[in-house]
Every structure is written in structure tokens, then in C-alpha cells.
Phi, psi and omega in degrees: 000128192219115226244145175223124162247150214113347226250018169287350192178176168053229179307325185291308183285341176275347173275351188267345163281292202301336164286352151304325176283344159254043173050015171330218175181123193236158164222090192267131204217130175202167161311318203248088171321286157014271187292327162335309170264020176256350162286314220272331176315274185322289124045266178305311196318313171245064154080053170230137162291122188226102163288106174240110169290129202241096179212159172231120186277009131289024163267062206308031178254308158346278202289284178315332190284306181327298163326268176355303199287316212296281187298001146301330175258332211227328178063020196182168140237143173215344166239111145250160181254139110268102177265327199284118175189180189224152178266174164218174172202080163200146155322150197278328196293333162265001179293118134345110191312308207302351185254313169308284194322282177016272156320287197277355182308276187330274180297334156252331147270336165298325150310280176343291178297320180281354166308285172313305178285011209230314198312318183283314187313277167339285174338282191291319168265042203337097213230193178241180192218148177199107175238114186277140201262198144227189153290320178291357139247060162229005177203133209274134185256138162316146183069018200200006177350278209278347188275273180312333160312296170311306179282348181304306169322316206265314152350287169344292246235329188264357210261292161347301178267016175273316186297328190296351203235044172273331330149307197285333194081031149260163192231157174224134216219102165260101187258122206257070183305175184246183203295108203236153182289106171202183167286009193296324189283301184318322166288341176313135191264165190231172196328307200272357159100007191251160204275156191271307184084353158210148200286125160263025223240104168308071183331347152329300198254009188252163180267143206287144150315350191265296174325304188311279161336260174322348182282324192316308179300323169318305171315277182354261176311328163289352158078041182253165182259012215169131174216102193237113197266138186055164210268015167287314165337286193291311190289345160307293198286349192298279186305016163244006181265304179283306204200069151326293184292334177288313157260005154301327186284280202243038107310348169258321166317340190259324167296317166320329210248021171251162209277150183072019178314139173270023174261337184267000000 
């Protein structure tokens, strides 16, 4: 039984297809009701028990009903996704408070609450916690402030209770996909908190949200603590380990060079 938040689009949805594709039983839970119940149509057509929650994990009253509705139906947990979350593309000196709050309302506290209110089920199905990461929280990206602030937190927090369970038979899987094709950049918030609406990214050349998905599921069964997707990823956290300061030059060179950059 497997609860994904997030789950409208982009890594949530695909992922809820490939746990579909094992007959999982799902709870697929996002903001935008629409696309939810046009996954859970597909979904059922191929033979998956499918729940759909209409929440914002930066509620925590959310985040508990969710639950609640989840072992109401299901009687059990044995997987959470934290999947749900948002971007930013502004400079800190031009940011809003209001958008760093945000980020983190979303990306870190929503892994918190739905964690939390989800933990005792886990526990008892000694079961997993999956919190989708980025690369950008083991390296702080220019323009991204509160985006990386938020996954560093959320990392923080899942590391933590991996330590805390070493003992319970629960397992924690924190997966730092690389730049992957979804909506997160089109929803990405800019100085003033409204969404940019467009990709700076060719989305082309990036790895499918399908892709992501599987690997994740695979960490998932393999019981791993840490996943870090495509070998740009790994080759990030390695030169940031080693030779920093280099890569800060380019990384930030690289951020310069997308179109409509707030560096320029």
C-alpha cells in the first residue's frame, strides 16, 4: 500500500503508474483534483485499487486527513512518497520572504507532517519513508536559494530518522533525481512568488519522470538508504567533496547561461 504525494504530475505520476503496473494499491494525493481523478480513471482501468486525496502538504490538517482517509480505506501502510514540491528562480536579494516560506512550508514541511502522521502505520508494517530530494540539496544552486534550503532540510530530517529506526526495521530512502522533464521548472516561483511559466531548461534533453520512477522504485526494494540519479549527479557530490571552490565557478556559470537568468 502506497501513498505518493505529488502525485499530478511529473515523478508522482509516473510513479504511481509503475506501482500500478504491480498491482499496488495507491493513494495518489496533490492540489489539482482534475488531474488526480483523470490518473486514478487510468489507474483503475489497469486493475490498481486507487484512493484520491485532494490536499496541500503545507497544511498539516491535510496531511493528517490524508492519512486517516489512507488507513480508512486500506487498514495499513507500507510505502510513503514525498514527492510534492516546488521551485524557485530568483536571486535571494530579490526574493520575497514570502517565497522562501513557501519552499519551505511545501518541501519540508510537508515531508514532516505527512511523515509524521504516517510513522506509526510504517513502523508496524516496517515499511519505507521516501523523500524525493534534489541534487541541489547536497549543492547549493545560485537562484535557488530556498529550493535548495528546503531539500538540505528535508535530507537533514530524513537522515536523522534513518538513524533514529536503525533498530525498528523501518527503511529511508532519500533520491536526489538530477534535472528530470516535469512541470517543477514551469511551476518554479520567481521574486514576486507567481509561477515563471516557462522551462529554462530544453526538457528534451533531460531524463523522463518514467525513468526517475523506476529507478526509485528499484532503491525502494533494494532497501537503499541514499540514490543519487544520472552520473552528473554523482559527479556533482564527488567535486564538491574534493574541489569546491571549482565547483561553485561552475556551477554558477552554468546557471548564468539559462535563458532569462537573474544573474544577468
Amino acid at each position: 500500500m502506497v501513498i505518493i504525494t505529488g502525485a499530478s504530475s511529473g515523478i508522482g505520476k509516473a510513479l504511481a503508474e509503475e506501482f500500478a503496473k504491480e498491482k499496488a494499491k495507491i493513494v495518489i494525493a496533490a492540489r489539482r483534483t482534475d488531474r488526480l481523478e483523470a490518473l486514478r480513471a487510468k489507474l483503475t482501468a489497469a486493475g490498481c485499487e486507487v484512493l484520491v486525496v485532494t490536499m496541500d502538504v503545507s497544511k498539516e490538517e491535510d496531511c493528517k486527513r490524508m492519512v486517516e482517509e489512507t488507513v480508512a480505506r486500506f487498514g495499513r501502510i507500507d510505502i510513503l512518497v514525498n514527492n510534492a514540491g516546488v521551485s524557485m528562480r530568483a536571486l535571494f536579494r530579490d526574493a520575497s520572504l514570502g517565497v522562501i516560506r513557501k519552499l519551505m512550508d511545501i518541501n519540508f514541511w510537508g515531508t514532516i507532517y505527512c511523515t509524521h502522521f504516517a510513522l506509526p502505520y510504517l513502523l508496524k508494517s516496517k515499511g519505507t519513508v521516501v523523500g524525493v530530494s534534489s541534487i541541489a540539496g547536497n549543492k547549493g544552486l545560485p537562484g535557488r536559494t530556498g529550493y535548495s534550503a528546503s531539500k538540505f532540510a528535508m535530507q537533514g530530517f530524513l537522515e536523522t530518522l534513518r538513524i533514529e529506526n536503525r533498530n525498528t526495521g523501518l527503511h529511508v530512502l532519500t533520491a536526489c533525481p538530477y534535472f528530470t522533464a516535469s512541470d517543477i521548472r514551469l511551476t518554479a516561483l520567481v521574486a514576486d512568488g507567481s509561477a515563471q511559466g516557462e522551462s529554462p531548461r530544453d526538457e528534451k534533453n533531460l531524463m523522463s519522470a518514467e525513468k526517475v520512477a523506476r529507478k526509485i522504485i528499484r532503491a525502494i526494494r533494494r532497501r537503499k538508504n541514499f540514490l543519487v540519479i544520472t552520473i552528473q549527479g554523482k559527479l556533482i557530490i564527488l567535486l564538491n567533496k574534493f574541489l569546491p571552490r571549482i565547483l561553485d565557478r561552475i556551477v554558477y556559470n552554468q546557471m548564468a547561461k539559462e535563458p532569462d537568468s537573474p544573474f544577468k
